[in-house]
C-alpha positions as CSV (number, residue, x, y, z in Angstrom):
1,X,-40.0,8.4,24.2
2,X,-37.7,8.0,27.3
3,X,-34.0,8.5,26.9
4,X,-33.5,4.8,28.2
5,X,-36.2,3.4,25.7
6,X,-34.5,5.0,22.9
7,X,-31.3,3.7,24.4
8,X,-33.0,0.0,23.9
9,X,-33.3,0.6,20.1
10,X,-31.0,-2.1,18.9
11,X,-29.5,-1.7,15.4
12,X,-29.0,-4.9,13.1
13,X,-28.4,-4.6,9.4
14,X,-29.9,-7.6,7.4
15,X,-29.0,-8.4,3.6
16,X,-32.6,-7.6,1.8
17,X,-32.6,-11.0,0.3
18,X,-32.6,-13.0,3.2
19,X,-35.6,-11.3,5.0
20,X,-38.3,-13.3,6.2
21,X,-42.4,-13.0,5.2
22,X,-42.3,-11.5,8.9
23,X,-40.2,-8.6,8.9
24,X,-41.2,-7.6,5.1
25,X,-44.9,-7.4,6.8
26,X,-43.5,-4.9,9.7
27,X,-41.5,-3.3,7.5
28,X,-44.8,-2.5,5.4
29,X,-47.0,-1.9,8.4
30,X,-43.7,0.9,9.9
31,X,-44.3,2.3,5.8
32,X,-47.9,2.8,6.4
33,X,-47.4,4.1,9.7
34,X,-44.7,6.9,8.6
35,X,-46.7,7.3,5.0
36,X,-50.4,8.2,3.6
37,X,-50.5,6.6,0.2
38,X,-47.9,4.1,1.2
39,X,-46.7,2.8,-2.7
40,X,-46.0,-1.1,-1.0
41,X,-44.8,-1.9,-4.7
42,X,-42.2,0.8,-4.0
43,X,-40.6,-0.6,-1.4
44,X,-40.6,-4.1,-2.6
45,X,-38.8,-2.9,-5.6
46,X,-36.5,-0.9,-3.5
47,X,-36.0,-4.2,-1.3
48,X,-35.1,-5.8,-4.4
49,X,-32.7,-3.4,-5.7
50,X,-30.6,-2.3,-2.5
51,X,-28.7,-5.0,-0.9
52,X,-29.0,-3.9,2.6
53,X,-31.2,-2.8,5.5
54,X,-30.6,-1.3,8.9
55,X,-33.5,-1.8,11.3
56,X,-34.0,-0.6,15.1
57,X,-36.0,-2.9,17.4
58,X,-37.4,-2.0,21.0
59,X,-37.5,-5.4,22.3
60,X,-40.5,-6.9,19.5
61,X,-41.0,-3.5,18.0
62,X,-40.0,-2.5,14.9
63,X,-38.6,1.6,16.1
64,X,-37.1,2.2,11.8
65,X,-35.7,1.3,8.9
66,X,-33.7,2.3,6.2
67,X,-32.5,0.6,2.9
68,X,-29.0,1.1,1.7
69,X,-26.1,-0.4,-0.2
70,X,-22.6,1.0,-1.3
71,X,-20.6,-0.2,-4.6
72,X,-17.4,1.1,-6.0
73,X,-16.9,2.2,-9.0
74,X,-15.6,4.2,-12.1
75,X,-17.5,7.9,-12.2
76,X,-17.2,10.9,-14.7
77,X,-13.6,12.9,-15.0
78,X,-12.2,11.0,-11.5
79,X,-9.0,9.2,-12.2
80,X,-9.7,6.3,-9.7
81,X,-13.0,4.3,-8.9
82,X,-14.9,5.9,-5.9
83,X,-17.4,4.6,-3.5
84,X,-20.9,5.1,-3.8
85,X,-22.8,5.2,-1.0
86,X,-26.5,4.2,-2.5
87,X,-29.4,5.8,0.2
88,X,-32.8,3.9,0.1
89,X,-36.0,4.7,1.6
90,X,-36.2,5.2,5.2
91,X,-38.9,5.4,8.1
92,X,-38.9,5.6,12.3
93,X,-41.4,5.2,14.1
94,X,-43.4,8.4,15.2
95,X,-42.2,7.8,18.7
96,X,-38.6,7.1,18.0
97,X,-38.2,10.5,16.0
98,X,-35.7,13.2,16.6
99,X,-33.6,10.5,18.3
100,X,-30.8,10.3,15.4
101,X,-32.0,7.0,14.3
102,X,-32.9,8.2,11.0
103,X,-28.9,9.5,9.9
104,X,-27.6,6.5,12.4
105,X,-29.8,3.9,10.2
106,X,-29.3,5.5,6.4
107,X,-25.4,5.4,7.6
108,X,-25.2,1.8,9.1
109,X,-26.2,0.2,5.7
110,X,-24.4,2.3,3.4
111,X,-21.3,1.2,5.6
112,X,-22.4,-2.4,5.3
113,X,-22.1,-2.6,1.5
114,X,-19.4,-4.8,-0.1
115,X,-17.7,-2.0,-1.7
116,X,-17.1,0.0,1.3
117,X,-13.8,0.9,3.3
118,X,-13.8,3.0,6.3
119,X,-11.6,6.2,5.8
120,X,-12.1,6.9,1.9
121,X,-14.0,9.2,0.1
122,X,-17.3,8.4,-0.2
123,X,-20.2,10.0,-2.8
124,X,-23.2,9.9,-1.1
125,X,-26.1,9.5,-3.3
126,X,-30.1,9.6,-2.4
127,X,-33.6,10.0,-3.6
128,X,-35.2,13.3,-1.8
129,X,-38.9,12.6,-1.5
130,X,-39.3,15.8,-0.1
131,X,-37.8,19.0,1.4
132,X,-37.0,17.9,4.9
133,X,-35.2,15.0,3.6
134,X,-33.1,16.5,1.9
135,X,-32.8,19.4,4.4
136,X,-31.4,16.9,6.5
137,X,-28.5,15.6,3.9
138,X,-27.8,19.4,3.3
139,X,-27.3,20.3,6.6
140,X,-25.0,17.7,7.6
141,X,-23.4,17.4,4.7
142,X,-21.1,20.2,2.5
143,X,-21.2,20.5,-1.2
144,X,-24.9,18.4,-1.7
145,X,-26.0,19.1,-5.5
146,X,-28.6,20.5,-6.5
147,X,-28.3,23.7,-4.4
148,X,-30.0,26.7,-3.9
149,X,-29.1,29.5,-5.7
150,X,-26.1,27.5,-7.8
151,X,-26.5,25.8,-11.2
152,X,-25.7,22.7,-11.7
153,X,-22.5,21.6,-14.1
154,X,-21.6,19.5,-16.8
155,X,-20.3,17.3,-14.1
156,X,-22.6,16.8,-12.0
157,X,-24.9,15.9,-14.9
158,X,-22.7,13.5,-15.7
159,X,-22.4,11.9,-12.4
160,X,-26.0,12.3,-12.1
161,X,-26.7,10.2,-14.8
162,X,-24.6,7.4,-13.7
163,X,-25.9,7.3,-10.5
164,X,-29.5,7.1,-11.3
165,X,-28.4,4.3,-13.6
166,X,-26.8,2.8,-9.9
167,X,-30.2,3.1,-8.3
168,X,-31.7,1.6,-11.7
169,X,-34.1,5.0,-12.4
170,X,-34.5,7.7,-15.1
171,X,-33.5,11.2,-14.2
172,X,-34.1,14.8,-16.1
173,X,-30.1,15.4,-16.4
174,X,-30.8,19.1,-16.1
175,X,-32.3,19.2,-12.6
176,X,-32.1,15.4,-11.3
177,X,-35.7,14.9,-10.7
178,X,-35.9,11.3,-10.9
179,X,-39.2,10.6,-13.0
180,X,-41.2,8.1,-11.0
181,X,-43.8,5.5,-11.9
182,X,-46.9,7.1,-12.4
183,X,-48.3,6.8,-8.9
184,X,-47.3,8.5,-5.5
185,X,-44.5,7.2,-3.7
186,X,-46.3,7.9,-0.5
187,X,-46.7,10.9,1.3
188,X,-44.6,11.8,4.6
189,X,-46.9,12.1,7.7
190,X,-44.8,15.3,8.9
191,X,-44.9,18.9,8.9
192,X,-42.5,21.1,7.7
193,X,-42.3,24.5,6.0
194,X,-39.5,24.6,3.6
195,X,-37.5,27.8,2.6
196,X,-38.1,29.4,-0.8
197,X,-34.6,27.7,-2.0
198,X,-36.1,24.6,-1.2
199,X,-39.2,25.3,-2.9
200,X,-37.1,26.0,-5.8
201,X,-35.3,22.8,-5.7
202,X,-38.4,21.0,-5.5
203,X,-40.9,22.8,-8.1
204,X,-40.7,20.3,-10.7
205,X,-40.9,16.8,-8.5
206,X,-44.2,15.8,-9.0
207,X,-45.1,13.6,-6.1
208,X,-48.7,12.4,-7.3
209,X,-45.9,10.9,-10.5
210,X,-43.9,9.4,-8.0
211,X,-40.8,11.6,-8.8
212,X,-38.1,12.3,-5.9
213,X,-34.8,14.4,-6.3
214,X,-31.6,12.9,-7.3
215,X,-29.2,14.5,-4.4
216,X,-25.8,13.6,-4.0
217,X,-23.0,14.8,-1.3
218,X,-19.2,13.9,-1.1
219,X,-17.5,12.4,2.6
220,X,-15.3,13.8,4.1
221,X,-15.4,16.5,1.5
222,X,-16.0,16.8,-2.5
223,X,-13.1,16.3,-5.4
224,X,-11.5,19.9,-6.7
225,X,-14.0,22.0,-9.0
226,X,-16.8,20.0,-8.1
């Protein structure tokens, strides 16, 4: 991909409920591009469920898409309600890749959500499918939980817990797999070779169940003991 053609990726964010029998068939035809096993029932339910969607054209092309939403409201031992910053599912176009568009579109409709405001602290919140998901979160992100090589608190539990009821899934409180459906999600059409912390952050999310990890990361930076 040229550095002008990415330049003509134009980003939109659409409320879910008012797309069009058009643009949910491109957005399933982009899923079965990105995914083997593509779970369409998935994403329907996670177009349902998450009021927004950031999308990238190149003119008639469909170059990504991510699914997003962010609410405020009351969480474990924090004085004041705090936004929540709800990451959905997300895929770009092979050809689009390694462009930015996959951070720029996760970002663009977490910001759209009714309960943001630009310049307060934010929890961001997401289901990790697999390593190099999250491996981006981690990297750009400080204080993402679960971690490597640090056990989880009574705190994060408890904010686990409500989040997961946010995104309207079960979770194990003691790791934050999310326990999924009974079927694959889909699996990523990428290659990647995670580290052995990853590995360890991943060994009970059963994809063939449909599980994904619960991660969760504070912006600009995380409240005191956290």
């Amino acid at each position: 991909m040229t550095e002008s053609a990415q330049a003509r990726a134009d980003v939109d964010v659409i409320e879910s409920a008012k797309l069009d029998a058009q643009q949910r068939v491109q957005l399933h035809e982009l899923f079965d591009q990105g995914y083997d096993q593509a779970n369409h029932d998935y994403l329907d339910l996670s177009i349902g469920k998450l009021a927004r969607i950031a999308v990238a054209r190149h003119g008639d092309r469909l170059a990504g898409f991510a699914l997003g939403d962010c609410v405020k409201t009351s969480l474990a031992r924090l004085e004041r309600p705090q936004m929540v910053g709800l990451a959905g599912i997300s895929c770009i176009d092979p050809e689009f890749r390694r462009q930015g568009l996959f951070s720029e579109l996760g970002a663009a409709s977490i910001a759209a959500g009714d309960g943001f405001q630009a310049g307060e602290t934010l929890l961001f919140a997401g289901r990790m499918a697999h390593p190099i998901t999250y491996r981006t979160m981690a990297s750009r992100l400080e204080g993402s939980v679960p971690r490597g090589g640090a056990a989880l608190s009574d705190w994060h539990r408890e904010v686990g817990l409500q989040v997961a009821a946010l995104f309207g899934v079960t979770i194990d409180a003691e790791t934050l797999v999310v326990i999924g459906a009974g079927r694959p999600i889909g699996f990523p059409r990428l290659e990647y070779e995670p580290t052995d912390e990853e590995e360890a952050l991943f060994r009970g999310v059963d994809r063939n169940r449909g599980d994904s990890l619960l991660a969760m990361a504070w912006i600009p930076e995380p409240p005191p003991d956290w």
